[in-house]
Wavefront OBJ file of the C-alpha trace (Angstrom):
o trace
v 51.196 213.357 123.053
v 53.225 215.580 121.121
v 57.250 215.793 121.357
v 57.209 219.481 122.729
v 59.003 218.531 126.111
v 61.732 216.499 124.253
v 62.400 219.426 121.276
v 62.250 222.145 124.127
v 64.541 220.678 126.539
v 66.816 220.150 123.055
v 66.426 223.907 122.131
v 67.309 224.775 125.559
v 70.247 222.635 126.029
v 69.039 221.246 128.921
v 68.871 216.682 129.740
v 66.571 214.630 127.256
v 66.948 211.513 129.251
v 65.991 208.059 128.167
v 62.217 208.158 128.682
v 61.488 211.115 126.207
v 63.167 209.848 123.105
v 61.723 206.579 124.109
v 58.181 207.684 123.989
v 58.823 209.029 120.232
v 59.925 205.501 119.124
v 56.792 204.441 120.351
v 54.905 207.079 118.969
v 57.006 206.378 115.168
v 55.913 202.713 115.666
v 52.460 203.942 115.755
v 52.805 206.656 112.468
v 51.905 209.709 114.863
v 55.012 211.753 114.218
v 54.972 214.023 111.698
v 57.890 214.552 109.225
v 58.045 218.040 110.260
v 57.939 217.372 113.698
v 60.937 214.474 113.516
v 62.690 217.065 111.388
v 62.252 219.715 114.053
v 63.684 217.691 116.635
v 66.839 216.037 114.790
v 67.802 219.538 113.733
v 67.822 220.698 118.124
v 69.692 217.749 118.688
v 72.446 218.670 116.095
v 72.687 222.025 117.776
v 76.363 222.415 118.891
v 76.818 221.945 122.584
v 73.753 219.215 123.303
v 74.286 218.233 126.439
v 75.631 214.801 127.562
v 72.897 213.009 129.355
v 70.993 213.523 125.988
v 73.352 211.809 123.907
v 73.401 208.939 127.008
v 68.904 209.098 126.835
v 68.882 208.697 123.220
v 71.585 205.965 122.935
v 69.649 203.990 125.851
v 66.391 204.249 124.354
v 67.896 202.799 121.493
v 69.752 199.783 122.904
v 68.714 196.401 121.762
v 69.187 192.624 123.881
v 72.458 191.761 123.835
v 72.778 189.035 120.703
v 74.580 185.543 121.918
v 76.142 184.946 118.650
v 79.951 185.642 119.057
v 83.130 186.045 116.705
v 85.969 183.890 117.000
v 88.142 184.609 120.003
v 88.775 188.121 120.766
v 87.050 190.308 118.155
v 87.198 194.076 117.452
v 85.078 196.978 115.751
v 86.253 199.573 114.114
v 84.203 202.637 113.762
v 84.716 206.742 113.547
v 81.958 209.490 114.274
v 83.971 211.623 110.749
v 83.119 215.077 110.328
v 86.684 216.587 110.844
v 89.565 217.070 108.478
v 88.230 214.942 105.265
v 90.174 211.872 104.899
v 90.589 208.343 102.569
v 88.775 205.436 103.624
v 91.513 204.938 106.458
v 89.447 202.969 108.988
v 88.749 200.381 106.204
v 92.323 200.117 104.919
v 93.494 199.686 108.567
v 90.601 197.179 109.708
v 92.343 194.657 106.275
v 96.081 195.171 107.585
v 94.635 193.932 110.824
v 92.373 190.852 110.030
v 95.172 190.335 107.424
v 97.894 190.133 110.888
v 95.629 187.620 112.667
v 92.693 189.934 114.193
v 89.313 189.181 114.082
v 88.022 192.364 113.031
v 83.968 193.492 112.299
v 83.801 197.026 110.208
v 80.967 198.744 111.014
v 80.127 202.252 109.042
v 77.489 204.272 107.144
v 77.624 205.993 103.970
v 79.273 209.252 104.115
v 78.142 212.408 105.356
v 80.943 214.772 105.346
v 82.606 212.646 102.859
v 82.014 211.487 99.233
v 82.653 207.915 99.788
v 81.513 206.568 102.933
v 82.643 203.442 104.402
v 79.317 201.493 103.109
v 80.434 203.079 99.422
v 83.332 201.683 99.964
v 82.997 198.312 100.054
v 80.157 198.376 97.575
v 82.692 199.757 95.392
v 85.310 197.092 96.081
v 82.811 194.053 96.447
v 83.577 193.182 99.315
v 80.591 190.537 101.253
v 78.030 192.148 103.172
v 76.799 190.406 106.232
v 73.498 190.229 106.983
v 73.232 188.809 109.787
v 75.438 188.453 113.209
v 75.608 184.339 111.558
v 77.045 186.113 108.602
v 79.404 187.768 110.970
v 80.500 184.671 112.165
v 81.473 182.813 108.644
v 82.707 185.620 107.861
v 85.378 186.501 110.331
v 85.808 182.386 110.447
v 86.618 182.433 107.050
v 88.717 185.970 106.341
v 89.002 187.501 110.369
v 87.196 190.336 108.752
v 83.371 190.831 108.688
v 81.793 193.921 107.244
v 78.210 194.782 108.282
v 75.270 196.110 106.507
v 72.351 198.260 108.306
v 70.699 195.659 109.796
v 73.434 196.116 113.361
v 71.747 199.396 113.988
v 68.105 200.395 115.521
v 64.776 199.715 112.771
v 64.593 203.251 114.076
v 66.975 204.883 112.246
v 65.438 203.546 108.977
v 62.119 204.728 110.062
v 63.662 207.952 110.542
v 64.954 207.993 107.579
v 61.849 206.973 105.571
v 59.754 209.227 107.570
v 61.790 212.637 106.441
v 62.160 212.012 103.102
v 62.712 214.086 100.794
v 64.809 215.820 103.396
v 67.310 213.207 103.708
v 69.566 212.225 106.908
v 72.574 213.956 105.394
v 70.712 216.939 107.358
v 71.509 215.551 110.858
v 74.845 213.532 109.964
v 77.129 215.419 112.700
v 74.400 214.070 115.444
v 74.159 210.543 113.754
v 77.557 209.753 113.429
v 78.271 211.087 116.755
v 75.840 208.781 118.539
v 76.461 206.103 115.998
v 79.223 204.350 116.557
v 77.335 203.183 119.867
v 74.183 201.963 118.560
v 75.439 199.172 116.349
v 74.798 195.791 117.747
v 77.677 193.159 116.778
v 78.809 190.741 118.644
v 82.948 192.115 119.152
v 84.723 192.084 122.679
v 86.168 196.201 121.948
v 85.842 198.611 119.808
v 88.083 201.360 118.613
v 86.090 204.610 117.803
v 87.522 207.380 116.187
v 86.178 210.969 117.410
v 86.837 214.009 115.503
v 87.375 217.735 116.760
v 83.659 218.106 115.809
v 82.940 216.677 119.022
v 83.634 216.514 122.786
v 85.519 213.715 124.215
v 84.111 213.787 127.632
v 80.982 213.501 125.756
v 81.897 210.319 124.083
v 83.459 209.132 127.476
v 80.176 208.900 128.414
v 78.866 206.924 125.662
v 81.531 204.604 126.086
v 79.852 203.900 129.201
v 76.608 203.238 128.390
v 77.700 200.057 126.030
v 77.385 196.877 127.482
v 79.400 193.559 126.396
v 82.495 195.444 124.795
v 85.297 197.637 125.977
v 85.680 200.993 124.015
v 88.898 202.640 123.416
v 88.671 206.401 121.785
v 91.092 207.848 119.576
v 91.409 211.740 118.271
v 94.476 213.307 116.782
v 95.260 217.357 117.369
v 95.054 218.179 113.687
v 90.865 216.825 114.194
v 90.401 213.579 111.890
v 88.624 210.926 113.794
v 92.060 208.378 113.695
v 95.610 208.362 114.861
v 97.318 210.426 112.256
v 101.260 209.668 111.781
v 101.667 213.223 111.058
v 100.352 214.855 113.937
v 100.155 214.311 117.847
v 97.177 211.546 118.822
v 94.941 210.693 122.122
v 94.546 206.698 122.769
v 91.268 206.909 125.591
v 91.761 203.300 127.568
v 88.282 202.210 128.541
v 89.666 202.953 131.871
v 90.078 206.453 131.274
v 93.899 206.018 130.939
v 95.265 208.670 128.505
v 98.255 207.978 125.822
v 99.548 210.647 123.912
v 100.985 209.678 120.599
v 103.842 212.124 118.982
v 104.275 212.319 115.120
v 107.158 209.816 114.249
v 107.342 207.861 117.208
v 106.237 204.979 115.989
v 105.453 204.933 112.334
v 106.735 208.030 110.238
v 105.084 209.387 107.208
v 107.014 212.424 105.665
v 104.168 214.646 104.293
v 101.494 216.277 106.151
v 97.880 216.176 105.997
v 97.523 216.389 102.256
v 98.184 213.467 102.040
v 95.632 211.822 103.717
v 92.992 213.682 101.551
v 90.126 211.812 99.545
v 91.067 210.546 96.380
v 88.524 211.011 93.105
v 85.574 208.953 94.120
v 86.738 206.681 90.578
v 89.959 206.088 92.099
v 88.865 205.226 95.483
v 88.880 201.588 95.800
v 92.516 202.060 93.657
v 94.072 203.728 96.291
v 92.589 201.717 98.686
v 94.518 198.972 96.648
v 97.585 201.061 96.898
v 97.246 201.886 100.826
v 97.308 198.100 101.481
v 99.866 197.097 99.883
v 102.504 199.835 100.698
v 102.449 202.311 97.039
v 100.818 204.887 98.763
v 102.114 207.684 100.286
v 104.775 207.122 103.479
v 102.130 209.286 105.713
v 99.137 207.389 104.409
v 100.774 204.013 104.927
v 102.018 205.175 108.358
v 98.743 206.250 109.389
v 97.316 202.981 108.524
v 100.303 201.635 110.656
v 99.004 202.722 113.177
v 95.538 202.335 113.450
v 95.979 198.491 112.408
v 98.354 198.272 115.052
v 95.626 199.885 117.831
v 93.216 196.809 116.402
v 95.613 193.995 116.709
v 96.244 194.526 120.132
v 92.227 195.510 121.507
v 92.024 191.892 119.570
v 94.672 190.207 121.886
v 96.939 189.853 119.142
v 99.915 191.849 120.430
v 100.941 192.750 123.681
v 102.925 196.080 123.198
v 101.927 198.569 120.894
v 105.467 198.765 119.369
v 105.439 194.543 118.834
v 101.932 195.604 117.034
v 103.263 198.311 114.392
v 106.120 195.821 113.188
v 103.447 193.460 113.109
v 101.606 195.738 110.803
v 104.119 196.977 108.901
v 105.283 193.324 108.140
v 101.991 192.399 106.925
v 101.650 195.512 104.098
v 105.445 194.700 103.181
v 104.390 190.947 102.735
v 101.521 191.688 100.446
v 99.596 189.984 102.970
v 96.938 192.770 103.638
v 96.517 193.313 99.363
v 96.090 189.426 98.975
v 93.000 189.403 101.619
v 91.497 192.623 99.838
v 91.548 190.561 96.573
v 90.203 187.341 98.051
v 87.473 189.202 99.778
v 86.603 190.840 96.059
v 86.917 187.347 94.573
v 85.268 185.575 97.154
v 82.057 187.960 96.151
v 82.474 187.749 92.619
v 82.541 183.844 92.794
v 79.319 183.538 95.016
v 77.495 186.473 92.994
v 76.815 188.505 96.348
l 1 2 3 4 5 6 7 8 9 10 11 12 13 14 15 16 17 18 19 20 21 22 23 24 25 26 27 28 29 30 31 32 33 34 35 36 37 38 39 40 41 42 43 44 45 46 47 48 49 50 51 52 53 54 55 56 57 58 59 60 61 62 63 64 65 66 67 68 69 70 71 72 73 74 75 76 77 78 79 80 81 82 83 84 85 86 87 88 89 90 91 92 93 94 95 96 97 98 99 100 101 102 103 104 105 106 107 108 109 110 111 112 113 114 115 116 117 118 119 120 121 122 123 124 125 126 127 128 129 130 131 132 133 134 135 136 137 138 139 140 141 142 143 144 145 146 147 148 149 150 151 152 153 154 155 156 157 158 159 160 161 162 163 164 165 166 167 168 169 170 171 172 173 174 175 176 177 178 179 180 181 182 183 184 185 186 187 188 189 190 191 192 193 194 195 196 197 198 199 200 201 202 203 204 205 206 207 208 209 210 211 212 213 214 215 216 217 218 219 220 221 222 223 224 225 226 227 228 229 230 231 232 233 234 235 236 237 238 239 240 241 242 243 244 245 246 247 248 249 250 251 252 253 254 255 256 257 258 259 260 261 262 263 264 265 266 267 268 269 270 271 272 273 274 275 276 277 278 279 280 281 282 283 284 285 286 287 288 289 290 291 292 293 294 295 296 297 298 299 300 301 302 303 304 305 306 307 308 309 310 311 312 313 314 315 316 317 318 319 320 321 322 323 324 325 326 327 328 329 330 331 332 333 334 335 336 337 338 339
């Protein structure tokens, strides 16, 4: 059985439920899909405009059993679909301001697609500990409140896919993999914040959220299209209820520069400026962008009650040096048990 139902309902824009991206797992299990034919079918589903219900089908057929291994308390993952405006590493500088304030946070990621320095380069780069394993998840967020994954929280499927394409590389279909992404990775968290970029349709992702069981997912976009709350330019918080907050520029952490300055730095300097996000030498709009985010985790981690209580909260912590002395420790902490 060939995938001709699943690439022409793709083509056509039309529902690939559950069932048909199912039966080409099973089919990749067995070695009977072709690289050409995988290829074929990744490139319809990165077609702008696929339709809902076939993001929902593919996520489904995807989905592995729950794991019972938990995080301390109330636990949070941060994770962004990219592919807007291209931006620093600021999903991993805000997940250390917040496990650096008191939340339990698990930083989940890829390598980048749109970018030069995913957040998997990232903390390569830095040395940060890997975990391997939702136990490593555990020590880790016991020991540091911060946990960040490798590839084995997402589907075997996606490495098969991967293999099975080569030399033609998943960079190819990055727009459809990040966008489905974010809601295949299995960790054991109580929320998640996902970032979605203009790339993308948020009633879309609503729908995703949906489809994830165990964990409440809260969306965020900003107007100018980067995939995080942006201190320079008005932001969407999407409860998991549906509730809708608008953030305005200023209101709650001000940055005086504009999107510039929340550019990539040389891929050299990145884990530098990460350094210098952290710790409050960066850039007033970088550091308030940070603010912010950080402040979204602490309180989908229980740790604040208002969001306004949560930005001082964050704020404090850069000013303190608290948030630059965990990024050290975590790079020590690696060094010392030659990860």
């Amino acid at each position: 059985m060939s995938s001709q139902e699943l690439l022409g309902r793709l083509i056509r824009q039309e529902p690939a439920e559950q069932p048909l991206w199912a039966a080409l797992w099973r089919r990749l299990d067995r070695d009977e899909v072709s690289p050409t034919e995988l290829a074929a079918v990744l490139t319809a589903a990165s077609l702008p405009g696929v339709d809902g219900a076939t993001l929902v089908g593919f996520v489904r057929s995807l989905q592995a059993p729950a794991d019972r291994t938990t995080v301390p308390g109330e636990s949070v993952n941060i994770v962004g679909t990219g592919g807007g405006p291209r931006t620093f590493n600021v999903s991993t500088a805000s997940a250390l301001v917040a496990a650096a304030a008191g939340a339990h946070v698990v930083k989940t990621g890829s390598r980048g697609y749109s970018s030069a320095v995913g957040a998997t380069e990232i903390v390569e780069r830095a040395g940060f500990p890997v975990a391997k394993s939702n136990d490593d998840i555990r020590v880790h967020t016991q020991a540091h409140r911060i946990a960040f994954t490798g590839h084995q929280v997402y589907p075997a499927q996606l490495v098969r896919i991967a293999r099975r394409i080569v030399p033609l590389g998943m960079r190819s279909f990055g727009a459809f993999l990040n966008q489905v992404g974010p809601f295949l990775a299995d960790v054991p968290v109580t929320a998640q914040l996902t970032g979605v970029s203009a790339s993308f349709r948020m009633s879309q992702m609503s729908r995703l959220v949906q489809v994830v069981p165990g964990r409440e997912i809260t969306l965020v976009s900003s107007q100018c299209g980067i995939d995080e709350l942006v201190s320079c330019s008005r932001s969407l918080v999407v409860h998991p209820d549906g509730e809708v907050r608008v953030i305005e520029p200023g209101e709650f952490a001000t940055g005086d520069g504009g999107l510039a300055d929340l550019a990539p730095v040389d891929p050299e300097r990145a884990v530098e400026h990460l350094a210098e996000v952290v710790d409050g030498r960066a850039c007033r709009t970088a550091t308030a962008t940070v603010v912010l985010n950080a402040a979204l985790l602490l309180q989908l981690a229980g740790c604040n009650n208002s969001f306004r209580d949560a930005v001082d909260t964050a704020q404090d912590t850069i000013a303190s040096g608290l948030a630059s002395s965990l990024m050290e420790t975590l790079a020590a902490r690696t060094v010392a048990s030659g990860v």
